[in-house]
N, C-alpha and C positions, 0 to 999 in steps of 0.2 A: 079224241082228247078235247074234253071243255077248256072255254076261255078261262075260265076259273082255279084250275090247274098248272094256270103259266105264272110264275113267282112274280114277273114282272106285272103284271097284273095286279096283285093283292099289293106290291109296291106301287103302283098308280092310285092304287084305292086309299091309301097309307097315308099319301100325299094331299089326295083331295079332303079325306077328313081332317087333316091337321091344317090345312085352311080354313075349313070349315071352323074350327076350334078358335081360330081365331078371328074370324066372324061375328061366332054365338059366343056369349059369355057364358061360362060356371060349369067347365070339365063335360058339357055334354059329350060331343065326339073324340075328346082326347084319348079314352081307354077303347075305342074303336078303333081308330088309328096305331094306338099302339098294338094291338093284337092285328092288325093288319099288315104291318112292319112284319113283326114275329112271325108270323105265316109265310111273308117272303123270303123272311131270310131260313128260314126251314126249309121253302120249296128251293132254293137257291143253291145254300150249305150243307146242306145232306140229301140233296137229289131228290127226295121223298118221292116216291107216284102213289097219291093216295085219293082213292074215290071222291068225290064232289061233297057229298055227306057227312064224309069223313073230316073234311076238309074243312065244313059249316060250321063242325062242332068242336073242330080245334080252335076257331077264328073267338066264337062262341067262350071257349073257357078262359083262353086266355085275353080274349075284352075283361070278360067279367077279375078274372084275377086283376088286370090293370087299372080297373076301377077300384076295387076293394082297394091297392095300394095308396094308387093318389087321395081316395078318400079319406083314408086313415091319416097319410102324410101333410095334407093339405087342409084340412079340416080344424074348424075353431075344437079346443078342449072344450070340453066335455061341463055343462052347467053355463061354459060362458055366451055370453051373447052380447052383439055388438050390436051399442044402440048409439043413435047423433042427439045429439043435443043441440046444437047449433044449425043452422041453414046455410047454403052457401050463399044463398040471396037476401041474407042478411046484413 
């Protein structure tokens, strides 16, 4: 059994990215964390024993699904753009 297969694991890893996120600015590792959440609570809640690979490319679809959401959710409409006019050092 890999380390990678222990639920609490992918919940360690969950953790450190959503620190991370709040670190770096602008949604880098929040859709990693969230798909590393989901993994745990997969290997957690439905017991899953699923190969290492297997497991890569679940972490894998559901990052990317949780990007595509906050993108969409969080993202300026569509033409606009935010420009300053002013300095703060002004």
């Amino acid at each position: 059994m890999s380390a990678l297969t222990l639920w609490w694991v992918w919940g360690a890893a969950a953790l450190v990215l959503g620190i991370l996120e709040v670190l770096v600015p602008g949604f880098v590792f929040l859709g990693f964390a969230i798909g590393a959440a989901a993994v745990a609570l997969l290997l957690l809640n439905l017991g899953l024993v699923l190969s290492l690979p297997l497991l890569l490319l679940v972490f894998a679809a559901l990052s990317l699904l949780a990007w595509i959401v906050l993108r969409r959710a969080f993202a300026l409409p569509r033409g606009q753009v935010t420009r300053f006019h002013d300095d703060i050092n002004d």
